[in-house]
C-alpha beads as a LAMMPS data file, in Angstrom:
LAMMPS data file: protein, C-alpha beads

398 atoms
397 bonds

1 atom types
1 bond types

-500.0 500.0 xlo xhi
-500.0 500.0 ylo yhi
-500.0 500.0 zlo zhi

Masses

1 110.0

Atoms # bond

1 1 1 20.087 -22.031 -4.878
2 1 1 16.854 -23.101 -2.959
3 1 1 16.637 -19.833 -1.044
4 1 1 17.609 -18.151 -3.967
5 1 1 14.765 -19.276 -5.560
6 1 1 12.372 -18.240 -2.916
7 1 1 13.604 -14.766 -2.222
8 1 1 12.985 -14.103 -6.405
9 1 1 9.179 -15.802 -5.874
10 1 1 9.053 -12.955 -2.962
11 1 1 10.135 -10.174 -4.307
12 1 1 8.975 -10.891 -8.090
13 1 1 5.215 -11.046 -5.651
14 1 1 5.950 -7.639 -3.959
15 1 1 6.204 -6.181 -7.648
16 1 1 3.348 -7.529 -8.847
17 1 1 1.120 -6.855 -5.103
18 1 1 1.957 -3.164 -6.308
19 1 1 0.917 -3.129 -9.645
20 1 1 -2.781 -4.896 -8.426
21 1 1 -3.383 -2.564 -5.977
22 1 1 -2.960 0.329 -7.921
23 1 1 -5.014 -1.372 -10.481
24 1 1 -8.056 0.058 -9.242
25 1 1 -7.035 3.891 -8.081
26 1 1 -5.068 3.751 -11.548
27 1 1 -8.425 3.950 -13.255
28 1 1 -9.772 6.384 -11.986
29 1 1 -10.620 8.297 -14.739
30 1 1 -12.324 5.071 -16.125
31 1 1 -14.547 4.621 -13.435
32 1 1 -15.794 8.336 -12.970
33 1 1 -15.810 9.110 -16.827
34 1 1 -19.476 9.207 -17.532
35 1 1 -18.818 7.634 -21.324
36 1 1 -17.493 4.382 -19.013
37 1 1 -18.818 3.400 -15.681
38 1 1 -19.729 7.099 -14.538
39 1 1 -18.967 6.748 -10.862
40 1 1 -19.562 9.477 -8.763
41 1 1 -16.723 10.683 -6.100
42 1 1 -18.885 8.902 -3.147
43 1 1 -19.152 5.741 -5.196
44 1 1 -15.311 5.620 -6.310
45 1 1 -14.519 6.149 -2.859
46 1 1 -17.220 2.863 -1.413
47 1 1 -15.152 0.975 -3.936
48 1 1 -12.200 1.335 -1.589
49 1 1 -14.770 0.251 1.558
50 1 1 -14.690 -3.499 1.198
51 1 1 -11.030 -4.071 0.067
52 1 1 -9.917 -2.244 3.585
53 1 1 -12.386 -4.155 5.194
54 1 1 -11.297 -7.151 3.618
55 1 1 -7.729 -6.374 4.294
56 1 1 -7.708 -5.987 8.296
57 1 1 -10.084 -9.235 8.589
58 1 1 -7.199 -11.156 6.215
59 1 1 -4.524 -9.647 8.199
60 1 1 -5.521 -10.087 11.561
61 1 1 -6.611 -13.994 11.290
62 1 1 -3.364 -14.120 8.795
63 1 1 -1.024 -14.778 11.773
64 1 1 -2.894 -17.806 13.326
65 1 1 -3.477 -18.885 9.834
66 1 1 0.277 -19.108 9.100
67 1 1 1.082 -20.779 12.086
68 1 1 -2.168 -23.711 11.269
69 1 1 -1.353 -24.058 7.727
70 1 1 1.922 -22.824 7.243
71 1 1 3.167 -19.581 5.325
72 1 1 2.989 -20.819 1.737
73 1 1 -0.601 -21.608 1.908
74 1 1 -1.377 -18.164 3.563
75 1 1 0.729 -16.669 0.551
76 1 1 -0.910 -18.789 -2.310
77 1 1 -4.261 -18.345 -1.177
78 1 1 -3.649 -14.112 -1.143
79 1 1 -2.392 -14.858 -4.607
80 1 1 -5.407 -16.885 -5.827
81 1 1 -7.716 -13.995 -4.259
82 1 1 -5.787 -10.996 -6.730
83 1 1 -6.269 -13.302 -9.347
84 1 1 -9.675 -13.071 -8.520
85 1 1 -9.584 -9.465 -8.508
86 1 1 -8.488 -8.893 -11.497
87 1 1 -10.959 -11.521 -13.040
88 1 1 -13.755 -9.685 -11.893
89 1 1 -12.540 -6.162 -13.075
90 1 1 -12.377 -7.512 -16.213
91 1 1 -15.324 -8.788 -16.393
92 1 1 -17.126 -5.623 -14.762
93 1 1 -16.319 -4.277 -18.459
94 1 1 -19.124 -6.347 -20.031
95 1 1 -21.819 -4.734 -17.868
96 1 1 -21.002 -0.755 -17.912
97 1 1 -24.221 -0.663 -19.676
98 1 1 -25.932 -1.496 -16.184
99 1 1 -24.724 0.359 -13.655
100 1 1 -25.539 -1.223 -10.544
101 1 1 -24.392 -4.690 -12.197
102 1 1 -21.320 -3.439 -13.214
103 1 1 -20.694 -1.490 -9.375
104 1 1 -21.503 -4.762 -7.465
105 1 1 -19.067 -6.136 -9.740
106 1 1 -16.788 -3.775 -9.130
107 1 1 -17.275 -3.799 -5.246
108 1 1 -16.662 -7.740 -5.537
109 1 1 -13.429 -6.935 -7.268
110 1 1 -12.043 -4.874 -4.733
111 1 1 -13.402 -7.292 -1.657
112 1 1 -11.392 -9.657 -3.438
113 1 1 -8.057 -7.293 -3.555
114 1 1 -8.624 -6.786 0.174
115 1 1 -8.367 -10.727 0.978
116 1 1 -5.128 -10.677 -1.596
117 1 1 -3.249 -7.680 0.057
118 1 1 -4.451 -8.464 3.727
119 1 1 -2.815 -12.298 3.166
120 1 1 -0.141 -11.588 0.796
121 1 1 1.848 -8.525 1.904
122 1 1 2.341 -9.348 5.847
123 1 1 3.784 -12.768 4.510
124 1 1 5.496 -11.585 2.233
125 1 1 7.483 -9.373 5.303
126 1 1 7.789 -11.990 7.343
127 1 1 9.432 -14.286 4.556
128 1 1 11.902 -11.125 3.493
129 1 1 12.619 -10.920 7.294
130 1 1 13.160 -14.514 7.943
131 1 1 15.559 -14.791 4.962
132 1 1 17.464 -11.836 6.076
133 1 1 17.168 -12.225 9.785
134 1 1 20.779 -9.911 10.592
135 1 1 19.758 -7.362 8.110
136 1 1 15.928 -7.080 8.736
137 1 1 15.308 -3.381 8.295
138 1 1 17.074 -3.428 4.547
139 1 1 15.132 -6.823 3.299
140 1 1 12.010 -5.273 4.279
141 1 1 12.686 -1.525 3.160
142 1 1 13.994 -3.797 -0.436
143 1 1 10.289 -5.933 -0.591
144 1 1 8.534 -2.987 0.140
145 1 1 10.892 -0.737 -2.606
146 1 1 9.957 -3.354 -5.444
147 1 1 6.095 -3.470 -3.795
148 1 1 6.273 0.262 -4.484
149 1 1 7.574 0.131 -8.250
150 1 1 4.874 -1.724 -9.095
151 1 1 2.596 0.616 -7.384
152 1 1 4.126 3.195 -9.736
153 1 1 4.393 1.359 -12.967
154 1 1 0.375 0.647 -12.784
155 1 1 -0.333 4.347 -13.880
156 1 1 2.119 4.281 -16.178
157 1 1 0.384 0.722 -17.601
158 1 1 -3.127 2.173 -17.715
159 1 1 -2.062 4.925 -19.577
160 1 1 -0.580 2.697 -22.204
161 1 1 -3.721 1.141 -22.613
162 1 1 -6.369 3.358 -22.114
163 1 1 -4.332 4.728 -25.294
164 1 1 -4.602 1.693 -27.141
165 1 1 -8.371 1.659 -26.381
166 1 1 -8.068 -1.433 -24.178
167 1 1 -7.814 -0.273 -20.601
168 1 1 -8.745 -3.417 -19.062
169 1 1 -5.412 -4.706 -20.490
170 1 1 -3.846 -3.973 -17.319
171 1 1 -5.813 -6.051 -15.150
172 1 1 -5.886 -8.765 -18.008
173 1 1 -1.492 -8.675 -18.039
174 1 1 -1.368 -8.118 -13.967
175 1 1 -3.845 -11.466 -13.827
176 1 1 -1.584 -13.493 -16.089
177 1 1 1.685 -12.399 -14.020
178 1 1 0.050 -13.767 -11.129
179 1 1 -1.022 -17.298 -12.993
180 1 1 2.806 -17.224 -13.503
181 1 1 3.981 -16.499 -10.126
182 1 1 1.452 -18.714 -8.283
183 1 1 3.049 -22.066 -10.904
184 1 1 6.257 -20.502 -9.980
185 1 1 5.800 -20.138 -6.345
186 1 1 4.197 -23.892 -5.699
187 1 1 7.523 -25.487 -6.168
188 1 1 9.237 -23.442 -3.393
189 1 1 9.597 -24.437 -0.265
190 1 1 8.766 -20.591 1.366
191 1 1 8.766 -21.648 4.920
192 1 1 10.476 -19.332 6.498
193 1 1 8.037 -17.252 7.749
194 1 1 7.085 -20.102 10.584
195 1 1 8.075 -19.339 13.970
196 1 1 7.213 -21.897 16.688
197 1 1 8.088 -19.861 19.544
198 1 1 6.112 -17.192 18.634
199 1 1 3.100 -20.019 18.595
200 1 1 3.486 -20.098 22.016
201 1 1 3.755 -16.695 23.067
202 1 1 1.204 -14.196 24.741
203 1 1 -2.060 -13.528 22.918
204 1 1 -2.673 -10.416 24.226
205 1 1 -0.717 -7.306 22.541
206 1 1 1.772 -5.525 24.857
207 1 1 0.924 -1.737 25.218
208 1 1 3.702 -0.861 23.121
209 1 1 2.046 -2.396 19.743
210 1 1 -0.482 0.384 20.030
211 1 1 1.846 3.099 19.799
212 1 1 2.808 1.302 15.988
213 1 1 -0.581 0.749 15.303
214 1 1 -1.671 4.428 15.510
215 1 1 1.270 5.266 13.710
216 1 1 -0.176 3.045 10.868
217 1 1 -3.368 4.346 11.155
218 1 1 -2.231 7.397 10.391
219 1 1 0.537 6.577 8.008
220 1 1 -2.437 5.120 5.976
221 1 1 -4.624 7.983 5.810
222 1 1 -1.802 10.075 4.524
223 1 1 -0.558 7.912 1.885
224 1 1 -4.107 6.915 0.659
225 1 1 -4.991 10.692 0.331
226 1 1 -2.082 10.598 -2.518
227 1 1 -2.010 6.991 -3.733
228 1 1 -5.878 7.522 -4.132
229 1 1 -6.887 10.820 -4.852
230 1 1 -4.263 12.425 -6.877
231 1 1 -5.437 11.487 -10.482
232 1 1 -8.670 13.203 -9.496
233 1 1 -7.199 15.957 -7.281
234 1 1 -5.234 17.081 -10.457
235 1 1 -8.431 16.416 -12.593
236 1 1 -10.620 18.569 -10.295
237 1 1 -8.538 21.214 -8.924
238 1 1 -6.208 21.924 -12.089
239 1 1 -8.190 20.901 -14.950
240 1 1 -5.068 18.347 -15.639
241 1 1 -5.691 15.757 -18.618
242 1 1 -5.857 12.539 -18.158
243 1 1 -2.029 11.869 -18.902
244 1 1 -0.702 14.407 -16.508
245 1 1 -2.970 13.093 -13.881
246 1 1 -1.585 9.306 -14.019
247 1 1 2.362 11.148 -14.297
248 1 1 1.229 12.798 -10.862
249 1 1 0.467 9.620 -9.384
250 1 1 3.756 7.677 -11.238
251 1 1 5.685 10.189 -9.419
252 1 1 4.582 9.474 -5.865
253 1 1 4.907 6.176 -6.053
254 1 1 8.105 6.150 -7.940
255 1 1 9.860 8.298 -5.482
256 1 1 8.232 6.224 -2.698
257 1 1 10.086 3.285 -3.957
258 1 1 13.049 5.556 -4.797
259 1 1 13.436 6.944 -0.864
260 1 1 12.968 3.199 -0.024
261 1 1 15.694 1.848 -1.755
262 1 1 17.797 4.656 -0.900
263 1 1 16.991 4.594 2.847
264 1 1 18.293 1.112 2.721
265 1 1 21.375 2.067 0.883
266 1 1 22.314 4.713 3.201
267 1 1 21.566 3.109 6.476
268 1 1 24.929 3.058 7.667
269 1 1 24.811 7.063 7.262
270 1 1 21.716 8.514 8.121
271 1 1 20.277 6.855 11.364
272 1 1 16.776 5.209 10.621
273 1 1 15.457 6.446 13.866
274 1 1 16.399 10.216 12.562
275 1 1 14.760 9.421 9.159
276 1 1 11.859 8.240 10.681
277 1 1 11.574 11.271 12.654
278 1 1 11.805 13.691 9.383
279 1 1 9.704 11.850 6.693
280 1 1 6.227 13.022 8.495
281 1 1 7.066 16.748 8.087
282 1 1 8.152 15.932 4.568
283 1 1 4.327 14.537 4.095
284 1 1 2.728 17.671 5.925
285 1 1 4.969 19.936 3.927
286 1 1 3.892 18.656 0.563
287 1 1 0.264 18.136 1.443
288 1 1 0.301 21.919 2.554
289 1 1 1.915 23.186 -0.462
290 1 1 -0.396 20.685 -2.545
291 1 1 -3.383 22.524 -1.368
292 1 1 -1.391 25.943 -1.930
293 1 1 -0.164 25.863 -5.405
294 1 1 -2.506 27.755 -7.545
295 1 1 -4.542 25.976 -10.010
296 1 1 -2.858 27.469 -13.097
297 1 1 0.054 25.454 -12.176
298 1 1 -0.777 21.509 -12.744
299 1 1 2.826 20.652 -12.621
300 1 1 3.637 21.984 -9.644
301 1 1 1.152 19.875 -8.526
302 1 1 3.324 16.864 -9.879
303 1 1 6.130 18.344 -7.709
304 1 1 4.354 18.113 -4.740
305 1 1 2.948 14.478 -5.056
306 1 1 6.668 13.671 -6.079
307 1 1 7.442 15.657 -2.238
308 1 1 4.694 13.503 -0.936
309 1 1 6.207 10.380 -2.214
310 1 1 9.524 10.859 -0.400
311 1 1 7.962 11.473 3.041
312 1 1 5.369 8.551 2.545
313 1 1 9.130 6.302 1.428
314 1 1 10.293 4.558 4.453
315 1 1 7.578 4.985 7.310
316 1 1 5.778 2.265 6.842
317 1 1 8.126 -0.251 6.197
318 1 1 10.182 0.995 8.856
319 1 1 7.728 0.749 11.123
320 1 1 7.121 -2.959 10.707
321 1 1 10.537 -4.031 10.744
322 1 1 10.524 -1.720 14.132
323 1 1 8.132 -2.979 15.685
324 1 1 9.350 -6.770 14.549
325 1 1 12.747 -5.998 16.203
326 1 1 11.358 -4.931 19.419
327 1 1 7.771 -7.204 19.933
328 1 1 10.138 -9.936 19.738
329 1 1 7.432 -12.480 21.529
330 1 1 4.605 -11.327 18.926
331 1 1 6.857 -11.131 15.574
332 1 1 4.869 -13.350 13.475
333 1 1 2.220 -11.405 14.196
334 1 1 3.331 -7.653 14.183
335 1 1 2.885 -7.661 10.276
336 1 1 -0.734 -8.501 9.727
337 1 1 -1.573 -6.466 12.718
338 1 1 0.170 -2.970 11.358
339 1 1 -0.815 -3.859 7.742
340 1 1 -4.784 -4.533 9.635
341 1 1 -4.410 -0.899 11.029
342 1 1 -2.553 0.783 8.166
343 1 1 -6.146 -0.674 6.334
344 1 1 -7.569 1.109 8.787
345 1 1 -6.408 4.411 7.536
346 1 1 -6.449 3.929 4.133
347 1 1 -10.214 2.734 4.163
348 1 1 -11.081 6.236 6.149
349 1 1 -8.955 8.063 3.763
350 1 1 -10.558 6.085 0.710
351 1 1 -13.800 6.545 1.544
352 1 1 -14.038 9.676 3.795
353 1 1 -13.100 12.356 0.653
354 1 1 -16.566 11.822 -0.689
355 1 1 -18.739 12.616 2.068
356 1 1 -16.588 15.401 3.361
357 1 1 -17.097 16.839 -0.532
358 1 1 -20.755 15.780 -1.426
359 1 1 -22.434 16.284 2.366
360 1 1 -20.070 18.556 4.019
361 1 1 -18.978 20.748 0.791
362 1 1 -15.394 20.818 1.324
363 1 1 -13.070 20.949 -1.560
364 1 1 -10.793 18.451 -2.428
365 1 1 -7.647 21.153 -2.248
366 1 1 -9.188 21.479 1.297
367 1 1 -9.207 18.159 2.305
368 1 1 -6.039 17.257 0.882
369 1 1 -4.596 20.198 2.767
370 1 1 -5.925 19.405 6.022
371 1 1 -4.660 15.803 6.481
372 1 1 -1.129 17.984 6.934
373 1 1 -2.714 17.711 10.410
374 1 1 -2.389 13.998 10.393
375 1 1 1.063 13.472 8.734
376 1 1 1.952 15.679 12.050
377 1 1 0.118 13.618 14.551
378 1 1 2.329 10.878 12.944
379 1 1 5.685 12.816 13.370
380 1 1 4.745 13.231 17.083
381 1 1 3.966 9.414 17.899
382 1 1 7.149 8.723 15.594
383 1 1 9.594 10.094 18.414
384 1 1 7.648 7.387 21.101
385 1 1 8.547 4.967 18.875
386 1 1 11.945 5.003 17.410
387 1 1 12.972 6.734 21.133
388 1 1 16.912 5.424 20.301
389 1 1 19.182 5.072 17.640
390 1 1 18.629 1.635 16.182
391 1 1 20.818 -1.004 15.666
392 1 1 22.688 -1.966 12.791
393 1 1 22.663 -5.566 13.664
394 1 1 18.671 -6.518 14.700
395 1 1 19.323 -9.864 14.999
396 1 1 21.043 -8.550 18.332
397 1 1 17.876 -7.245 19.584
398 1 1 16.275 -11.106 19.937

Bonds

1 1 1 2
2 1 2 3
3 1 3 4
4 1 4 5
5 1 5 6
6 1 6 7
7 1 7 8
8 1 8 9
9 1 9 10
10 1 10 11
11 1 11 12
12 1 12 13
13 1 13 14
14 1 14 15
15 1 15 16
16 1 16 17
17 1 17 18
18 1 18 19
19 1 19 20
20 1 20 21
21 1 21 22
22 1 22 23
23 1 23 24
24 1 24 25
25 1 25 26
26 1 26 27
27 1 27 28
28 1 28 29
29 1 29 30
30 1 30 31
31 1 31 32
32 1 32 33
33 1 33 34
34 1 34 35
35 1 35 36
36 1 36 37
37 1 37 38
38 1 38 39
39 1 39 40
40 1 40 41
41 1 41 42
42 1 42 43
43 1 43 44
44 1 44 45
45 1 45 46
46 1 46 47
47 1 47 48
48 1 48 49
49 1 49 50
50 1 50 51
51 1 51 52
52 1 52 53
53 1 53 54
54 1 54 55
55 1 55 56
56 1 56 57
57 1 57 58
58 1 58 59
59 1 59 60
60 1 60 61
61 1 61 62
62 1 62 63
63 1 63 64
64 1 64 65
65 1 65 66
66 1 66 67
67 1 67 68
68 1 68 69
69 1 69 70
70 1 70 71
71 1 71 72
72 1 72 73
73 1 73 74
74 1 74 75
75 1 75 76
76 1 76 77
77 1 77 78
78 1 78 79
79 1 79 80
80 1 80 81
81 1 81 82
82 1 82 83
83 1 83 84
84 1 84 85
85 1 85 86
86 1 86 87
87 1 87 88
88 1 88 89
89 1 89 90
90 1 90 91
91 1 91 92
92 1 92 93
93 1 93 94
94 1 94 95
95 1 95 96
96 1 96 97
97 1 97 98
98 1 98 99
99 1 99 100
100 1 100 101
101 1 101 102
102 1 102 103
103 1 103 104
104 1 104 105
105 1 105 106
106 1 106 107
107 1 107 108
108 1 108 109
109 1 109 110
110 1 110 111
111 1 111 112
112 1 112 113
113 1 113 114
114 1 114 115
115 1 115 116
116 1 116 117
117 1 117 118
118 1 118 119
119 1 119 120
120 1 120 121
121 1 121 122
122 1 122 123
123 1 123 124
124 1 124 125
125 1 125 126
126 1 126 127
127 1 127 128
128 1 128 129
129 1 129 130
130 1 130 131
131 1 131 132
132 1 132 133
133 1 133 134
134 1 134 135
135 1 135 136
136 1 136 137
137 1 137 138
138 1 138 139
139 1 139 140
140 1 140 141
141 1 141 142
142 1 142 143
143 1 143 144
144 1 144 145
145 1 145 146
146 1 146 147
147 1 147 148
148 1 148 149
149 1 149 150
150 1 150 151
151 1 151 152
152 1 152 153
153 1 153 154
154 1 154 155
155 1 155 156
156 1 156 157
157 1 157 158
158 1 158 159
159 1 159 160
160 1 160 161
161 1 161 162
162 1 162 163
163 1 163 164
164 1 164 165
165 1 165 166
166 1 166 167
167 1 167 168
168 1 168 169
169 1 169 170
170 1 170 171
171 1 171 172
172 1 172 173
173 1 173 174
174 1 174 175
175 1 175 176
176 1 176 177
177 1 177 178
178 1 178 179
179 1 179 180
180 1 180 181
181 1 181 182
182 1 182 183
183 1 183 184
184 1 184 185
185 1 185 186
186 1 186 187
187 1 187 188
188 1 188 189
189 1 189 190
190 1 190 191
191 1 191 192
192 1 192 193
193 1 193 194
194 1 194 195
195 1 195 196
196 1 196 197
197 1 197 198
198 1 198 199
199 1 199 200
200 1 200 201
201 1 201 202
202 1 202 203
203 1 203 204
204 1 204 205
205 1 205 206
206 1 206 207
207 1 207 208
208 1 208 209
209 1 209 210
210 1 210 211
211 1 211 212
212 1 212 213
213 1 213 214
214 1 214 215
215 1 215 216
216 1 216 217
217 1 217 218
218 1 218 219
219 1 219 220
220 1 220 221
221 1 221 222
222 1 222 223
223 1 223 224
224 1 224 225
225 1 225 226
226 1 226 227
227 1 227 228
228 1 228 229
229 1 229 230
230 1 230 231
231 1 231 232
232 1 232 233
233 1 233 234
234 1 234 235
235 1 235 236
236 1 236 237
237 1 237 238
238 1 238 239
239 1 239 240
240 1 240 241
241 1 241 242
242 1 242 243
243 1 243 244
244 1 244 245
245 1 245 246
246 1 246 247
247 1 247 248
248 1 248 249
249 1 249 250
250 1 250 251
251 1 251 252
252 1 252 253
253 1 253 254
254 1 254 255
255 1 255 256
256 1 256 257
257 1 257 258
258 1 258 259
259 1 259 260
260 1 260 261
261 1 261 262
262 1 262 263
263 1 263 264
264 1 264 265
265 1 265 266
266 1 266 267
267 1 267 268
268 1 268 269
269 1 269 270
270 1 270 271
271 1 271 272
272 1 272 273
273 1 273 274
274 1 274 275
275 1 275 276
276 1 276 277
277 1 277 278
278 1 278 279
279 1 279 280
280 1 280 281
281 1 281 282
282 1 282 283
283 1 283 284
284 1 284 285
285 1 285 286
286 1 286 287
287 1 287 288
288 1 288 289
289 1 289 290
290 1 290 291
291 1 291 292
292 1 292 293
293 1 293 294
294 1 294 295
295 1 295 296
296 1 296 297
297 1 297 298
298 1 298 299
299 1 299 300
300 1 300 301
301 1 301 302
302 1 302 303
303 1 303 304
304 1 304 305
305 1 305 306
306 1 306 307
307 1 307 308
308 1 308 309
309 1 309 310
310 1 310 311
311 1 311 312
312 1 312 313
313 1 313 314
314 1 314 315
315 1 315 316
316 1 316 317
317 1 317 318
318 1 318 319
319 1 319 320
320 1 320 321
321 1 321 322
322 1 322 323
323 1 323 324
324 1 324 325
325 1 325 326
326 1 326 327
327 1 327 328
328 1 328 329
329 1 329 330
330 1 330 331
331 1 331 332
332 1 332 333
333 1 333 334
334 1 334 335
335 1 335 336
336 1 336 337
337 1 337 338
338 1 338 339
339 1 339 340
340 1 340 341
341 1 341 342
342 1 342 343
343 1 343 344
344 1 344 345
345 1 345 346
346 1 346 347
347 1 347 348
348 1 348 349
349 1 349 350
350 1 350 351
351 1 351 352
352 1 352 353
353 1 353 354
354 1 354 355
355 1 355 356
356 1 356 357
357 1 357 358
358 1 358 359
359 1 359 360
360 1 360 361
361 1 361 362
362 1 362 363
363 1 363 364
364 1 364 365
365 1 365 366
366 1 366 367
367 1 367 368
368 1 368 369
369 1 369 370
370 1 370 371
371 1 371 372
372 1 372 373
373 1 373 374
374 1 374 375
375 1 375 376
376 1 376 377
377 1 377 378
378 1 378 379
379 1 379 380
380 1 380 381
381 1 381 382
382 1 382 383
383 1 383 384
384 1 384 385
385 1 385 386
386 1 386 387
387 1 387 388
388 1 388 389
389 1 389 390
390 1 390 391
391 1 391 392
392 1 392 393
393 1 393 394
394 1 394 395
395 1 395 396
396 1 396 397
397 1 397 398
């Protein structure tokens, strides 16, 4: 009943990670609506600057920090720094009268959300993995499935309450689910994610770990370009409203979580090694046809971030609980260090869009089209990493 306990506080957390982070992309429209904050594409992109920044730093000194002061603090302290996030959004509200006020604010929100994600997530993988340790691959496709509906109910949130008028009722609900969840959380146990022997392993990274970590890198540029930009890619380049923006962005992440779960469910079917091999064309497919469809077409557009979604699914996760399985001597720290680098990509991707519009005069179509180049960098370091079929059983591999 203990455990049972723990795995809820876990996965209830990966829900409500999702919904935070996609807080901020969420409102978009807010933030660049010149009758609200009035952001321009370069500024709404710096937002994004300090929360990856944030994130690697958090995720990087996260695995020695587990291992000093234990996984619970590590995951309580992430939560206490969303809370903070979401404090400060709020309050950003009461200064969009000032601009620069109400940006610093904004910027301290996000810095906030990258100390939250960069702590939280890679312990929550390790906990779902040390719970689960003969079915690793399927408890961390599941954490990051759940991680990904809330990612895809936050548009669906903001929505609600931009329509009621109140749009900062999403970050005021998302903070009290976290007050909840931290109460909830301090009377668990949640040490599994401790693993003396990997205390005493190597410090330095074998080779192989940079094969993964590209693989984030790049996994992070492509899923940022959607999770991002596609509110204001369907604003911009099809004249969508503001509704049909936030459905195109509902859809990506709700089939993400939908080609997670179903990954898992399937695994004794369809090989992960062969699904991890597909997915990437799947994401260079859809970004090429995203930057195809013709303008006159907005929901077309949906289609393809719903396309996008599937691809993005099961790479990442899949590539943690990978790279877990086989850096056996460095698993406590394979999380934070591919969530660090998957950071990586998301800050270039989050930030990059509005120089390469403002100073180099790209469009966005353009852009979004080109990172097809990307998503099939990542299908060719894909086959160096899952180079065999894997096993059904991982806890055979340590």
């Amino acid at each position: 009943m203990a455990q049972r306990r723990e795995v809820m506080a876990v996965y209830a957390a990966g829900m409500i990670q999702g919904v935070a982070l996609v807080t901020f992309p969420a409102a978009s429209a807010v933030f660049t609506s010149r009758s609200d904050y009035g952001l321009t594409s370069t500024e709404y992109g710096g937002l994004f600057v300090p929360q990856a920044v944030m994130a690697i730093i958090s995720s990087v000194l996260g695995a020695d920090l587990r291992n000093r002061l234990g996984t619970k603090r590590i995951y309580l302290f992430g939560l206490f720094a969303n809370l903070l996030a979401m404090t400060f959004l709020v309050a950003s509200r009461l200064s969009m009268q000032h601009h620069g006020i109400a940006y610093g604010i904004l910027l301290t929100a996000t810095t906030c959300m990258g100390v939250g994600f960069g702590f939280t997530v890679p312990a929550l993988n390790t906990l779902a993995a040390a719970f689960f340790p003969q079915k690793v691959d399927r408890a961390v496709l599941g954490l990051n499935a759940l991680l990904g509906l809330g990612t895809a109910l936050a548009p669906v949130f903001i929505v609600a309450f931009v329509g009621l008028g109140v749009w900062w009722g999403l970050p005021l609900t998302v903070g009290g689910s976290i007050v909840a969840l931290i109460v909830f959380s301090m009377r668990q146990p949640l040490n599994g994610g401790e693993n003396p022997q990997a205390q005493r392993g190597p410090k330095r990274l074998p080779a192989r770990f940079w094969r993964f970590a590209g693989f984030a890198v790049l996994y992070g540029v492509c899923e940022t370009m959607n999770g991002n930009w596609s509110a204001l890619y369907m604003k911009e380049h099809f004249g969508a409203n503001a509704s049909l923006s936030s459905l195109a962005l509902t859809m990506f992440w709700s089939v993400v979580t939908a080609g997670r779960l179903s990954f898992a469910a399937l695994e004794r079917w369809i090989p992960e090694t062969l699904v991890f091999r597909l997915l990437p064309l799947v994401v260079a497919a859809a970004l090429i046809a995203g930057a195809c469809v013709s303008a006159a077409h907005p929901w077309l557009g949906v289609v393809t971030f719903a396309a996008a979604g599937l691809g993005c699914s099961a790479l990442l996760p899949l590539s943690i609980s990978f790279a877990q399985e086989e850096l056996t001597t460095i698993a406590a720290s394979v999380s934070g260090g591919l969530i660090a680098f998957y950071q990586i990509g998301y800050g270039i991707a989050a930030f990059g869009v509005g120089p390469l519009q403002s100073l180099a005069g790209l469009p966005l179509n353009g852009i979004y089209g080109g990172t097809a180049i990307v998503a099939l960098a990542m299908w060719g370091l894909s086959f160096g990493i899952a180079r065999t079929p894997h096993p059904t059983n991982p806890g055979a591999t340590s």
